[in-house]
TORTOR-655579 format. One line per 8 residues: number of its first residue (from 1); their letters; for each residue x, y, z of C-alpha. Coordinates in nm, 4 decimals. Layout:
N
NUM = a = X,Y,Z; ...
***
This chain:
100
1 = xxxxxxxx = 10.0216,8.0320,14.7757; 9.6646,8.0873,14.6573; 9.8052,8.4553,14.5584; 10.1328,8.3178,14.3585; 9.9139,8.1148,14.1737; 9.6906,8.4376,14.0495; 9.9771,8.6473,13.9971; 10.1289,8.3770,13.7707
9 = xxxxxxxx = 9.7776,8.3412,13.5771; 9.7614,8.7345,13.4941; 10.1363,8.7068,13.4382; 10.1052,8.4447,13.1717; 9.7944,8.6004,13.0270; 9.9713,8.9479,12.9657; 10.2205,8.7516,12.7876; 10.0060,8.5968,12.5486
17 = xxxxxxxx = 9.7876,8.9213,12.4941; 10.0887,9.0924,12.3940; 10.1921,8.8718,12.1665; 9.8476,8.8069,12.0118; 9.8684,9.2017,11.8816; 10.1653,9.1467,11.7417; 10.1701,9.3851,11.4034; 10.1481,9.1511,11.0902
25 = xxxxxxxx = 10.1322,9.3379,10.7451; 9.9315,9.2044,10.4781; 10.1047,9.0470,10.1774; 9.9727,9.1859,9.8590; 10.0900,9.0197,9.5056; 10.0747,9.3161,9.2323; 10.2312,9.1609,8.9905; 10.1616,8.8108,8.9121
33 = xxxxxxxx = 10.4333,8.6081,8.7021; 10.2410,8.5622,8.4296; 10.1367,8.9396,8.3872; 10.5538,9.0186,8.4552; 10.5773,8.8141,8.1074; 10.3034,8.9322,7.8938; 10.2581,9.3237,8.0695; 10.6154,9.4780,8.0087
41 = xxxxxxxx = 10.4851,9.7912,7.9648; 10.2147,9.9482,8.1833; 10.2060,10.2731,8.4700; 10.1274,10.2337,8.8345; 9.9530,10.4619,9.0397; 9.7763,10.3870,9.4286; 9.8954,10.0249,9.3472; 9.6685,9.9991,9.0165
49 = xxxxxxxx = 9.8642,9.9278,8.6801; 9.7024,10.1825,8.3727; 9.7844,10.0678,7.9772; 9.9377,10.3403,7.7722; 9.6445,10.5799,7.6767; 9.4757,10.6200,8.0577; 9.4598,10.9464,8.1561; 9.4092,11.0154,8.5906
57 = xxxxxxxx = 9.2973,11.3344,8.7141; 9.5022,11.4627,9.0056; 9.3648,11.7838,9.1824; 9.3950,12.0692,8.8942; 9.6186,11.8489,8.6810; 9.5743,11.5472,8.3975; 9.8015,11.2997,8.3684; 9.8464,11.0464,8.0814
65 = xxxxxxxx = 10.0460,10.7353,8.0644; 10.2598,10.7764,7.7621; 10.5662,10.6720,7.6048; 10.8903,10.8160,7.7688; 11.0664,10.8231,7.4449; 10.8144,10.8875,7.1792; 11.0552,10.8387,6.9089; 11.0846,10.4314,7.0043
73 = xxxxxxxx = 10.8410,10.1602,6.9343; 10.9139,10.0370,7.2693; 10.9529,10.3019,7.4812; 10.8891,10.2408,7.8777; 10.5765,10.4122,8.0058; 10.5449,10.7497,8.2792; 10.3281,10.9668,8.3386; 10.2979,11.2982,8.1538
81 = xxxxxxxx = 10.0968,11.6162,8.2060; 9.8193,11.6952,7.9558; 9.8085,12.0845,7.8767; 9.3816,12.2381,7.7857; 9.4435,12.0981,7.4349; 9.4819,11.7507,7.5862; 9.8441,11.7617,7.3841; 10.1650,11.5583,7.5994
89 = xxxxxxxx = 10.3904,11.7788,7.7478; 10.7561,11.6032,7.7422; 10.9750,11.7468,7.9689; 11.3002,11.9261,7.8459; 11.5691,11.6947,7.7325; 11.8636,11.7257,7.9139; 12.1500,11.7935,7.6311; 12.4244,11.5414,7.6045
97 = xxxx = 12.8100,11.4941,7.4310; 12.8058,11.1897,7.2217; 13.1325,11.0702,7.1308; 13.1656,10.7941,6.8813
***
């Protein structure tokens, strides 16, 4: 009996160590609701938001967050490689049919 009652002991303790590793993730909040309203237009990067202007450094290349559209006052923001002149380099524009 005395051995049923150990046995049951570990066997209840194994149960609850398991479950006490259980793997939880940490909630993070980037965005808050207020910043959602006033922040429309800002680039991410290793969960970090940058305002249009920053400029990163990634191994042999610069990047800037600029306008996608530069020919719109309120263009969305990416970022876009900086050549040695520290000059924007858009990428090619796809060409497109517009039919009116």
């Amino acid at each position: 009996m005395r051995i049923l009652n150990i046995i049951g002991i570990c066997f209840v303790s194994l149960i609850y160590s398991v479950n006490s590793f259980s793997n939880t993730s940490e909630a993070r909040l980037l965005l808050t609701p207020e910043d959602a309203l006033t922040q429309h237009a800002i680039c991410w990067y290793e969960d970090k938001r940058y305002s249009e202007g920053a400029i990163i450094s990634l191994a042999n290349v610069r990047l800037m967050c600029a306008a996608k559209n530069p020919n719109h006052n309120n263009s969305a923001l990416r970022w876009l490689i900086l050549n040695d002149k520290n000059e924007v380099i858009y990428p090619p524009r796809t060409k497109t049919i517009r039919v009116n």
